[in-house]
N, C-alpha and C positions, 0 to 999 in steps of 0.2 A: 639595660637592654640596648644593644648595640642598633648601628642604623639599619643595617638590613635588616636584623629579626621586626624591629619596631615596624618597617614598611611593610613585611610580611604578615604581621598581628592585624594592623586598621584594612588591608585588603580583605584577611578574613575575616575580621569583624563585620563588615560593609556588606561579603556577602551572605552573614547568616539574615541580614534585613532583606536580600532582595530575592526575589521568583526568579524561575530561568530567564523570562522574557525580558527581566530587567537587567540580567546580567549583561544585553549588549544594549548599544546605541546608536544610532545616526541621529548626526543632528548638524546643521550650519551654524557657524558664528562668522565672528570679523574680528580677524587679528591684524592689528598695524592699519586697519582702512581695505584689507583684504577678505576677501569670502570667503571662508574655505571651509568644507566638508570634515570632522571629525567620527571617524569610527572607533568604538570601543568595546574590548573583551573582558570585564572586569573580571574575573574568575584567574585568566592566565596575565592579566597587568601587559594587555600590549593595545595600543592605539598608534590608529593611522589617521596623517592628515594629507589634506588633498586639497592642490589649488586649481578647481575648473577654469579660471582664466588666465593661468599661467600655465598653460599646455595641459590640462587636466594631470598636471606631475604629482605624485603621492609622495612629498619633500621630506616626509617625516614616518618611522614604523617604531617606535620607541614601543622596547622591550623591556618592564622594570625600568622602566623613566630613562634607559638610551638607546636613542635615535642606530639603529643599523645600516641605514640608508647616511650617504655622506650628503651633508649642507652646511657649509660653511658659512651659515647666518646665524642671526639670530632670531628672526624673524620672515615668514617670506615678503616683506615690505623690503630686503635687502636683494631677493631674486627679482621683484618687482623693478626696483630702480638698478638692478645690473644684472640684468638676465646671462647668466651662463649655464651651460649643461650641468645640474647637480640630479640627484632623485632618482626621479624615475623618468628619463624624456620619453616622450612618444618621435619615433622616427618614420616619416610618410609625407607625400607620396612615395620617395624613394629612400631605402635605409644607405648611409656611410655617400660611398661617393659613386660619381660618373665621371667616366675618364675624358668627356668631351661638353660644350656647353649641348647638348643634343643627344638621341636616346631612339633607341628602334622600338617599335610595338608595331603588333599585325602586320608585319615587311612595311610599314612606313615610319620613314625617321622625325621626329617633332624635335625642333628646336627649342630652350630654353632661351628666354628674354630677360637681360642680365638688365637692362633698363625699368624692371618693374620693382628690382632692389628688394626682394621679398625670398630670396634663400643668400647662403652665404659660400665660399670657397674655403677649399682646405690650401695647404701651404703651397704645393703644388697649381693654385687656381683650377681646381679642379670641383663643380659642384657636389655642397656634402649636406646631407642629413636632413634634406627635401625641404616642407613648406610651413611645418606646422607645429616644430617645437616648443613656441609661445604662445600659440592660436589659443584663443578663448573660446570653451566647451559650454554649452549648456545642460544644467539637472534635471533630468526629467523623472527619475524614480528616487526616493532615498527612503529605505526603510529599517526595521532590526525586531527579528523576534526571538523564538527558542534559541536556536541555534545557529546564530546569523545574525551581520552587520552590513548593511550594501549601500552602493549609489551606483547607476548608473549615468555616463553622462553621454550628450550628442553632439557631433561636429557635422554640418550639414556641408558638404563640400561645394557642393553645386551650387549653392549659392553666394559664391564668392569668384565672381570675377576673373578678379585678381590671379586666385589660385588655377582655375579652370584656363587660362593662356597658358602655362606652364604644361598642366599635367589636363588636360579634356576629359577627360573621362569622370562624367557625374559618378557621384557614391555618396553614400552618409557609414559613418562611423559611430558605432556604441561602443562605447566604454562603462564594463564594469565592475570595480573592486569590492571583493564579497569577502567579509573578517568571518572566520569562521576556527574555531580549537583554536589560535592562534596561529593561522595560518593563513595570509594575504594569498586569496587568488585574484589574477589580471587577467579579466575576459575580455577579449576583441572582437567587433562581428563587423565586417564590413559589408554591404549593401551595393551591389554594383548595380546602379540606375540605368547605363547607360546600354547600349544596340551593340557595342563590341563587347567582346571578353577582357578584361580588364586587369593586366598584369601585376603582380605583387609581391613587391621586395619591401619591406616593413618591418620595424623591429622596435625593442626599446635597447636605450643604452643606461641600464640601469646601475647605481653605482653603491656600493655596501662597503662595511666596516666593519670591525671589531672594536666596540669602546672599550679602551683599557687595556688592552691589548696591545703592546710593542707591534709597527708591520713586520721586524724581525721573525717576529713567532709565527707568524702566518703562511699556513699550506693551501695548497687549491688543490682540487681532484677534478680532473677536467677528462668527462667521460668520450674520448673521440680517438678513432682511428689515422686519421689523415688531418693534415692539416694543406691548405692551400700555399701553393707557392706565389710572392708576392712579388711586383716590380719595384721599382724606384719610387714609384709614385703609391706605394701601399695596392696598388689597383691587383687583384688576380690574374696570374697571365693562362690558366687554363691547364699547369700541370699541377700535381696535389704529390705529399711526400709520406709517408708513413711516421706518426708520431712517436718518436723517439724516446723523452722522458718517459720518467718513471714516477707515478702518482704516488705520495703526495708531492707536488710540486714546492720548493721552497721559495718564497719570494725574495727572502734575504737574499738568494745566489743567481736566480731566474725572472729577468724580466719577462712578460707575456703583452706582445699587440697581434695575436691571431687568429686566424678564422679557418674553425673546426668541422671539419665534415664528418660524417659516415659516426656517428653519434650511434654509442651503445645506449640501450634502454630497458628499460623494467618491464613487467607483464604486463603494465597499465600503457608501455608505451612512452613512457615518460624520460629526459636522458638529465641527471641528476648533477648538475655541478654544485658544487662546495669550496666553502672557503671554512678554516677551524685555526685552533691556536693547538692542536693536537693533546689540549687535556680537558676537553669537554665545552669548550667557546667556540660555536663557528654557525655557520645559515649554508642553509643547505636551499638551493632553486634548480625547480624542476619547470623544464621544457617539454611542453604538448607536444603530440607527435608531428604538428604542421609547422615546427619551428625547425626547422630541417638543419641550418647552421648556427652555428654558436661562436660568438666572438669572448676571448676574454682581452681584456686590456688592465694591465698593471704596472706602469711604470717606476721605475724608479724611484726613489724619493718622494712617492705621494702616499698618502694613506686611506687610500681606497683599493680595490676591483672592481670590475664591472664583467660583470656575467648577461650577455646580450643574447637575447631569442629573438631569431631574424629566421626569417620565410623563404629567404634565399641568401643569394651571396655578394657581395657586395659588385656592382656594375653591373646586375644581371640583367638588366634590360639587353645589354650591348654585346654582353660574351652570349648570351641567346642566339641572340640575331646571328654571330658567327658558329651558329654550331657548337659553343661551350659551356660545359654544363645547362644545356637544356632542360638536360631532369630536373634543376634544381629551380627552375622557373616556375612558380604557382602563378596559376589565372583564376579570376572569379568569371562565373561566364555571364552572359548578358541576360541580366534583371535578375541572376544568381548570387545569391550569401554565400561567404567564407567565416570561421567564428574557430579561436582557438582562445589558451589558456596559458598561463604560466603562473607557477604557484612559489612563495617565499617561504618557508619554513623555519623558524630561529630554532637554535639546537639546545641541547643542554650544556646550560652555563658550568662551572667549575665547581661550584653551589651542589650541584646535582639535580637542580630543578629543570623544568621544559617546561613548552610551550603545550606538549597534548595534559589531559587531564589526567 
């Protein structure tokens, strides 16, 4: 018995012992000195893991024991002592950049305070990727029954100070990641506490793989009409160009750092990007219909994509303020919730096997 059949055998052995409701789980452990949330689908062999005080990032979605999500650790004790963007980051109060240390909302402009050392610049010095990509989340729900694996977690914004110079506007943040067919959905609900309407450019920059897979072999399907035309500075200058390729995209020949408008979508609303090896290996993420722009980034010589569901467009505070792309501005209004979703799908492997039942 070869090693796949044999994994395949004790999986099903395992579940002739258990009930449906055992077939999932949530549960906390401590890996490396770390907390983090484990969910599991024994049935379809996928677990996700999740570190609430390392940005509540879900560093791990291991499908048949590999990771789909790129981390180039080995633990997150290695994100702990060298945090960089891997997983899943959460990007807020503002997603990607601002073309100024300063930002309009309701016709007045708030400065950002580069002396509180609490975001970072892109190459340009340009502020990028808001306040809260390391923030520590707390758990306040974690369950798993029939058909279902969850945690949600909470970031109380207003109560930090710190954050609240930057960006004023009280809110709290629920996060929660629900396993379910083997399929990760990412719920957002933001909470706007505060007496103004409360602007909202936020997104994740989430990052995916193919194990085992050459990035040679790798197509992307990137469901969008238009793409934004960019400056010097990556920043949108306000005109938008009709997309040109032709899906699937190859990455051997095509790099992608873009940001996708006018997104086609399903009956459910949903607009469907993918990444595959075009013989049956690929993840398929779908964006809620509040995700209005979609960035892909895949550079050269790396071994990931990132398929990113963002609420607006990147600088949207400022190209607003001038009259550009307005539409694409989402507000939560005062003591008003906002709550979308985006969902990961792994495809069927070369095996012939998936992820639904």
């Amino acid at each position: 018995m070869n090693g796949s059949c044999r994994h395949a055998f004790l999986i099903a052995l395992l579940m002739t012992s258990l009930s449906p409701a055992q077939n999932y789980s949530a549960e906390r452990v401590t890996v490396n000195s770390v907390e983090i949330v484990r969910l599991r689908d024994v049935a379809r062999d996928v677990q996700v893991s999740i570190a609430p005080s390392l940005g509540n990032n879900a560093y791990e979605m291991k499908v048949r024991g590999k990771n789909i999500l790129w981390f180039p650790y080995d633990s997150p004790a290695g994100l702990k002592s060298k945090p960089v963007q891997v997983g899943n980051p959460f990007l807020a109060p503002w997603a990607n950049r601002i073309d100024q240390e300063a930002y309009w909302v309701n016709g007045r402009k708030y400065l950002l305070n580069p002396h509180l050392e609490n975001f970072r610049y892109d190459h340009k010095k340009q502020p990028i990727h808001g306040l809260l990509v390391f923030a520590a989340w707390s758990v306040v729900d974690l369950k798993a029954g029939e058909d279902v694996a969850e945690v949600t977690s909470r970031l109380e914004f207003w109560r930090h100070p710190e954050w609240m110079a930057q960006f004023p506007f009280a809110h709290t943040i629920e996060m929660t990641y629900r396993l379910t067919s083997g399929v990760l959905e990412v719920e957002t609900r933001v909470a706007n506490e505060s007496e103004q309407p409360m602007p909202l450019v936020i997104g994740f920059h989430t990052y995916y793989q193919l194990p085992g897979v050459p990035r040679d072999q790798w197509r992307a399907h990137v469901p969008a009409r238009e793409s934004a035309v960019l400056s010097d500075a990556l920043v949108p200058t306000g005109e938008t160009r009709k997309v040109s390729f032709q899906n699937p995209v190859n990455l051997a020949t095509t790099p992608l750092d873009d940001i996708f408008l006018d997104l086609g979508r399903n009956a459910q609303g949903r607009a469907e990007f993918r990444v595959d090896d075009g013989a049956g290996s690929g993840i398929s993420v779908e964006f809620g219909p509040k995700y209005t722009v979609g960035i892909v980034y895949a550079p050269p010589g790396r071994d990931f994509i990132c398929f990113e569901p963002m609420t607006g467009i990147t600088n949207g505070f400022n190209l607003a303020h001038k009259g550009v792309h307005k539409d694409l501005l989402q507000t939560v209004p005062a003591r008003g919730t906002w709550k979308e979703s985006f969902w990961i799908r792994p495809l069927a492997d070369a095996r012939g096997s998936d992820s639904e039942p």
